[in-house]
Backbone as a ProteinNet text record, in pm:
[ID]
protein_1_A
[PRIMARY]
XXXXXXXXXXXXXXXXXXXXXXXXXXXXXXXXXXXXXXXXXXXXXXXXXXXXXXXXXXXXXXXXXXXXXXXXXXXXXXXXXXXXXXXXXXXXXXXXXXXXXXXXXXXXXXXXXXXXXXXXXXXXXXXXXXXXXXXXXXXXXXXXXXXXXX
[TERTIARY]
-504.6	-394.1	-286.9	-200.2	-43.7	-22.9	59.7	110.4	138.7	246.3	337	273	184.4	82.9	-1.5	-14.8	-88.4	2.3	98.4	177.9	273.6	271	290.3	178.2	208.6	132.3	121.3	-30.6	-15.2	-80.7	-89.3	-115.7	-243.4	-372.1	-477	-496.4	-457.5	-483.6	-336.2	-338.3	-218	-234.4	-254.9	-250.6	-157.5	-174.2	-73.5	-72.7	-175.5	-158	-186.9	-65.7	-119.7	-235.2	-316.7	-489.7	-555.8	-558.9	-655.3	-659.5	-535.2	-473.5	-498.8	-482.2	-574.3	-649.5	-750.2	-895.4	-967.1	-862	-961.2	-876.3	-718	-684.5	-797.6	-873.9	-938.6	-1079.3	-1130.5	-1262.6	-1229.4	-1122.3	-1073.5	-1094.2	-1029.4	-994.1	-1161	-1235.3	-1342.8	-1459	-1382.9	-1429	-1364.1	-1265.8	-1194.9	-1089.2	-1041.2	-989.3	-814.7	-741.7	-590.6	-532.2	-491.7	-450.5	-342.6	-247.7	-161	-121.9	-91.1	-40.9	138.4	153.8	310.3	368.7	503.8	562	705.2	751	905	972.5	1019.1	1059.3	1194.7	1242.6	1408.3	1434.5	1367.1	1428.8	1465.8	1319.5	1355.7	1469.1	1515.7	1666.4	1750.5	1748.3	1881.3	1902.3	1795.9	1855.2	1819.9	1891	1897.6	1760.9	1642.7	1524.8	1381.4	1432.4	1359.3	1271.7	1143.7	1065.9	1036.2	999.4	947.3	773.4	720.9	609.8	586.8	570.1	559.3	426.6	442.7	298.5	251	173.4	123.9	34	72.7	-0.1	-101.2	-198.8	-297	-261.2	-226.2	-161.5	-285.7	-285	-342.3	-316.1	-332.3	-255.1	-300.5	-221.8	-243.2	-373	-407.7	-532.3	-637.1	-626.2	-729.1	-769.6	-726.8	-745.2	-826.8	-903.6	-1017.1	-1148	-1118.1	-1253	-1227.6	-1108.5	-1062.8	-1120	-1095.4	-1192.7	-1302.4	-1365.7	-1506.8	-1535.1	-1522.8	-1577.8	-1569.6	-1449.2	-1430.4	-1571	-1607.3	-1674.7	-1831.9	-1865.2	-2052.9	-1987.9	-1919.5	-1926.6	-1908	-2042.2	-2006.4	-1901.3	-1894.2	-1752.1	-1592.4	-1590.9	-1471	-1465.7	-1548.4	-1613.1	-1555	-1629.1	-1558.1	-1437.4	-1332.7	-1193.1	-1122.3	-1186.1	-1125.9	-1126.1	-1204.9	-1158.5	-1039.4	-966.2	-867.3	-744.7	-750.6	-696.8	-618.3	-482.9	-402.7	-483.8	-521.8	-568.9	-552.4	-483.6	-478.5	-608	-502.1	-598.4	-660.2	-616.5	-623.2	-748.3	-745.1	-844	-883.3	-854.1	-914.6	-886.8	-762.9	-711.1	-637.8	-656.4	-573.9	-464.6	-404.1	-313.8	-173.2	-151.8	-43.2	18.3	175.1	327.3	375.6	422.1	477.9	617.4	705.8	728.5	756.8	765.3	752	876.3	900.8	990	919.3	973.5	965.3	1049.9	987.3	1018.2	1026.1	1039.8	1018.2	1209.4	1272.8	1400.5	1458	1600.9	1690.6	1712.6	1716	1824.7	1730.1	1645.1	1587.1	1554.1	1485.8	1504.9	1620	1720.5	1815.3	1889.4	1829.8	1840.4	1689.1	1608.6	1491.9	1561.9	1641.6	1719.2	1814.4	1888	2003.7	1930.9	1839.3	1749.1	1709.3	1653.2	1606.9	1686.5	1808.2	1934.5	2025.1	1978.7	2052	1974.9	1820.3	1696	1734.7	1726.4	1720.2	1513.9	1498.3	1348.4	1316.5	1169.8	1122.6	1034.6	1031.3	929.1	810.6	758.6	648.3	542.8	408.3	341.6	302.3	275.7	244.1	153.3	109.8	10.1	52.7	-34.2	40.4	-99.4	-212.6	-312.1	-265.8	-273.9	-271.7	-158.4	-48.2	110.1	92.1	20.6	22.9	122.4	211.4	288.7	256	251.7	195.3	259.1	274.5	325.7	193.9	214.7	124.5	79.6	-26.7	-61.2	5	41.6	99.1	9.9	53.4	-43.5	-45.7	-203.9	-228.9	-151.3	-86.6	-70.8	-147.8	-156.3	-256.4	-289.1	-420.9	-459.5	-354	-349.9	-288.4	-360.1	-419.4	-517.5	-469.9	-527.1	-490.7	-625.6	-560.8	-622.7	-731.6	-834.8	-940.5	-880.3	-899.9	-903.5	-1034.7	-968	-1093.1	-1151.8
-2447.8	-2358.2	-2437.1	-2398	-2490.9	-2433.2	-2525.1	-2480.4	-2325.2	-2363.4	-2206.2	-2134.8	-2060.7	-1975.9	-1912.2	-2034.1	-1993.7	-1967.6	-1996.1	-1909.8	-1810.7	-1686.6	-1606.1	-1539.4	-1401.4	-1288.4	-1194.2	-1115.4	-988.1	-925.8	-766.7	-634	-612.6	-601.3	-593	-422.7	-356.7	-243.5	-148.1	-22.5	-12.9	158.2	142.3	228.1	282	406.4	420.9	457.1	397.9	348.6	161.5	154	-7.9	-32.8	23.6	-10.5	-25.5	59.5	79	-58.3	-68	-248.4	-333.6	-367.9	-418.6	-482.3	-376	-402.5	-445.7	-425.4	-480.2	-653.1	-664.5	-778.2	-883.8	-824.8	-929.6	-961.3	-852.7	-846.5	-946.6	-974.4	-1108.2	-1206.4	-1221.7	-1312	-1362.3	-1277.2	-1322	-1385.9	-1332.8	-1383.9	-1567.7	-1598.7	-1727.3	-1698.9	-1579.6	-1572.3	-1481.9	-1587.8	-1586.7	-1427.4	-1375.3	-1258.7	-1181	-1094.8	-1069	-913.7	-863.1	-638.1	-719.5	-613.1	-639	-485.5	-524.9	-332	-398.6	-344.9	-389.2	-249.5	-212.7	-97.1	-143.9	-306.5	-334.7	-353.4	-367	-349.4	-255	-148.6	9.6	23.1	21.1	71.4	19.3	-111.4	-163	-126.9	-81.8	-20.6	152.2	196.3	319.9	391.3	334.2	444.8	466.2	470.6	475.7	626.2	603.3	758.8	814.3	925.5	1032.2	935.1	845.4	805.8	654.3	599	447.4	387.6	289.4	266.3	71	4.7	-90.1	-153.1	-227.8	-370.6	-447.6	-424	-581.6	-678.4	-805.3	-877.8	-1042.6	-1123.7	-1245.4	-1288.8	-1455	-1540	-1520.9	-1526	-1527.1	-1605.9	-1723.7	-1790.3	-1744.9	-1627	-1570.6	-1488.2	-1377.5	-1249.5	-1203.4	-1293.4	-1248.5	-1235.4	-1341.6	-1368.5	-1270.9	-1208.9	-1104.8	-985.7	-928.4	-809.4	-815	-936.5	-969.9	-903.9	-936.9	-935.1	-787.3	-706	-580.4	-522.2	-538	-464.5	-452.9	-593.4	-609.6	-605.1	-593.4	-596.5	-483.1	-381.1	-239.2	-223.1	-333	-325.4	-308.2	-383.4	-367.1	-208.8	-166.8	-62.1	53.2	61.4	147	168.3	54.5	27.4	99.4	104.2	82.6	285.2	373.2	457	548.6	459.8	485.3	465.7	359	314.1	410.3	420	493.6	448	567.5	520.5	625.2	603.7	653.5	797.7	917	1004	996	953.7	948.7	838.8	702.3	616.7	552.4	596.3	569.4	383.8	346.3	199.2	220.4	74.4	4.5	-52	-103.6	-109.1	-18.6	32.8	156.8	89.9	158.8	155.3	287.9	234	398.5	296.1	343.1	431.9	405.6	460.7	399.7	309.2	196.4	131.4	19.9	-51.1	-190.5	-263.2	-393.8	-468	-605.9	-564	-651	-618.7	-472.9	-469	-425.4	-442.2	-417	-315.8	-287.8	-166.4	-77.5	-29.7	75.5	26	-4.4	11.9	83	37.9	153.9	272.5	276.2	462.8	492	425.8	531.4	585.7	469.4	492	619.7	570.7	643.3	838.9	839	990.1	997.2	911.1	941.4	1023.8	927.9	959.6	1081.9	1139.9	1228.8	1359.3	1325.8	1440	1474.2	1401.5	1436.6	1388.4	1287.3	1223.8	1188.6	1307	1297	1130.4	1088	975.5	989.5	916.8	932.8	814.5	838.7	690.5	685.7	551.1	478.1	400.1	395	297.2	221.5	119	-27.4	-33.1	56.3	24.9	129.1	284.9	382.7	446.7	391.2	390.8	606.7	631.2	749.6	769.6	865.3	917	1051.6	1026.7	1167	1183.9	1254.1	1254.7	1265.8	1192.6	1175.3	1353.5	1347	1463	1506.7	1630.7	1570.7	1586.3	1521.3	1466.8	1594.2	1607.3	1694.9	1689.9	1791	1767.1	1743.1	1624.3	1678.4	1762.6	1784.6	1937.9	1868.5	2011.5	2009	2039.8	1956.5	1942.9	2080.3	2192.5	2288.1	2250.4	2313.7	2262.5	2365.1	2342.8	2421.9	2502.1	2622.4	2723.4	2776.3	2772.6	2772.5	2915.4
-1089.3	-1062.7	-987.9	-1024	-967.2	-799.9	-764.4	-564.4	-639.8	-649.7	-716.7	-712.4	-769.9	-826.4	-682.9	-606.8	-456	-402.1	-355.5	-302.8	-246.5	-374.1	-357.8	-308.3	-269	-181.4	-321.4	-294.9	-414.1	-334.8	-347	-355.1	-309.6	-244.2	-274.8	-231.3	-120	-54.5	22.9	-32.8	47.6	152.5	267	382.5	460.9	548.3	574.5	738.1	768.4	881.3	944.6	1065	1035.1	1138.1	1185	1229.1	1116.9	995.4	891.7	823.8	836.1	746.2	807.7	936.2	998.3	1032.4	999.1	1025.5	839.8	780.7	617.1	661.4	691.8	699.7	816.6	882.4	984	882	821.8	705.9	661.4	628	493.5	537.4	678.6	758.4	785.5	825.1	847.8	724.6	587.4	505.9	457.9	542	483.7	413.2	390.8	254.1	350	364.9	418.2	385	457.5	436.4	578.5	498	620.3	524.2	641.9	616	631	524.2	488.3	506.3	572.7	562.7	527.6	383.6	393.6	429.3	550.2	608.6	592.2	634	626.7	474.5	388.8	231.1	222.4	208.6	195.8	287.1	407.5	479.8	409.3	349.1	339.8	173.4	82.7	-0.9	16.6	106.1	131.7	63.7	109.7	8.8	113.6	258.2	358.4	278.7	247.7	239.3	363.8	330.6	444.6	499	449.8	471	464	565.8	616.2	536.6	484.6	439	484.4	474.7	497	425.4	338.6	214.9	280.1	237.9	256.7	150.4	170.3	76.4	102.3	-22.3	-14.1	-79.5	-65.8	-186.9	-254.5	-403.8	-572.7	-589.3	-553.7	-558	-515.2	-445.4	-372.2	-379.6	-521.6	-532.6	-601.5	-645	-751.6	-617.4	-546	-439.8	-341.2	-341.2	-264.3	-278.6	-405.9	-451.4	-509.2	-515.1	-551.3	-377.7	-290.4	-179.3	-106.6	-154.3	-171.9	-253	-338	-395.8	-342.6	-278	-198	-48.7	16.9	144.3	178.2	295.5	300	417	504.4	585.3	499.5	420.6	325	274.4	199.3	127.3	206.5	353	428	474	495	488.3	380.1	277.8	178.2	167.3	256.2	230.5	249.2	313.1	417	311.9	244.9	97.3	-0.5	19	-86.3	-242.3	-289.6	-452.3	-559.5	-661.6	-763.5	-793.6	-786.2	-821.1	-973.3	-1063.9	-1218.3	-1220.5	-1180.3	-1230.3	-1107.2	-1031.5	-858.3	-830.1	-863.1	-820.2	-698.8	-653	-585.9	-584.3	-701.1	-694.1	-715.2	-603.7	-572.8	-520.5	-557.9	-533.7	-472.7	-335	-290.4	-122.6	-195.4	-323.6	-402.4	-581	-634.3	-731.7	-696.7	-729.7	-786.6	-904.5	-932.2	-874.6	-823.7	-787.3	-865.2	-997.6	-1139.4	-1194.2	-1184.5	-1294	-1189.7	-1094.5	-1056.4	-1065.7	-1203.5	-1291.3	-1285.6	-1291.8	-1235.7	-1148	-1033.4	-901.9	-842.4	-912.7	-836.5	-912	-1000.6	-1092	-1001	-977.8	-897.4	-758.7	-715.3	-530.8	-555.8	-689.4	-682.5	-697.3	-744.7	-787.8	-672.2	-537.8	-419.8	-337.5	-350.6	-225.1	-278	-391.7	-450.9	-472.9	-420.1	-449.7	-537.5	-708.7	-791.5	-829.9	-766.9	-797.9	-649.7	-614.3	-476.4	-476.4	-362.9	-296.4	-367.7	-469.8	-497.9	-494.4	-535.8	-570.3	-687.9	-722.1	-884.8	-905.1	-1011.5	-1030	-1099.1	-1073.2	-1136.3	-1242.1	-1268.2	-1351.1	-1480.4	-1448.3	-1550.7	-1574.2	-1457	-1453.4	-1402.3	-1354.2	-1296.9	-1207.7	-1224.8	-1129.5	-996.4	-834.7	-789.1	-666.7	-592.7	-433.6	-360.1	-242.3	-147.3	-79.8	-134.3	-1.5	135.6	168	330.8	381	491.2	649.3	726.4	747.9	838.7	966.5	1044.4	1192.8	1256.1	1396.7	1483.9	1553.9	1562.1	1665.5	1768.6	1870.2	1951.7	2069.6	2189.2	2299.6	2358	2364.6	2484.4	2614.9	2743.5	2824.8	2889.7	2917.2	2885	3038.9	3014.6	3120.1	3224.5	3323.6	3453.9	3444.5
[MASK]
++++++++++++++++++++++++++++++++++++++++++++++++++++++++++++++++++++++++++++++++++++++++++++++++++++++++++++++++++++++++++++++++++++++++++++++++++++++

């Protein structure tokens, strides 16, 4: 495999909190296998497509991604991480886009922005396996601690 090829970053897990990410990025780490949580929060601002919902990439080099989810699949520490894991309701993948934009054609990327900023097309997520389109569940509130009475 060529430099090139290693180093870029790809996709392996995407969460939406950054502890959950984390803690699969240190799994990796502890497996040898280079890995870092990505949030492009200043893309999304700067092309006006901030969603209602923050999310966080486990990412590893291109050279590394087969041994990446090989290790996903027998390690029950990963396993459990992994339930935390935005995944495709249709064919239950990992690789999700939210929101969902390519980052492959310009030109739609921004007929998707321009439908965002215009709520003509809500924030949604995608799959990059069965190309499923869905909106994220919303997030429970947290309880709210009342204070126990004497």
């Amino acid at each position: 495999m060529n430099r090139m090829a290693r180093e870029f970053w790809v996709d392996v897990a995407v969460f939406e909190e950054a502890n959950d990410a984390q803690v699969l990025k240190a799994c990796f780490k502890q497996k040898r296998i280079e890995a870092r949580t990505q949030n492009d929060k200043i893309l999304r601002v700067l092309m006006f497509s901030c969603p209602p919902r923050m999310t966080y990439r486990v990412q590893v080099r291109h050279g590394f991604y087969k041994c990446a989810m090989d290790s996903l699949k027998v390690d029950p520490r990963m396993l459990a991480c992994l339930e935390k894991a935005i995944r495709c309701p249709v064919c239950g993948s990992l690789r999700v886009e939210y929101p969902q934009m390519t980052r492959k054609s310009i030109g739609a990327t921004l007929l998707l922005h321009l439908g965002t900023i215009f709520h003509v097309i809500e924030h949604g997520c995608s799959c990059e396996d069965c190309h499923h389109i869905w909106n994220l569940p919303p997030k429970l509130a947290p309880q709210v601690q009342r204070p126990a009475s004497n």
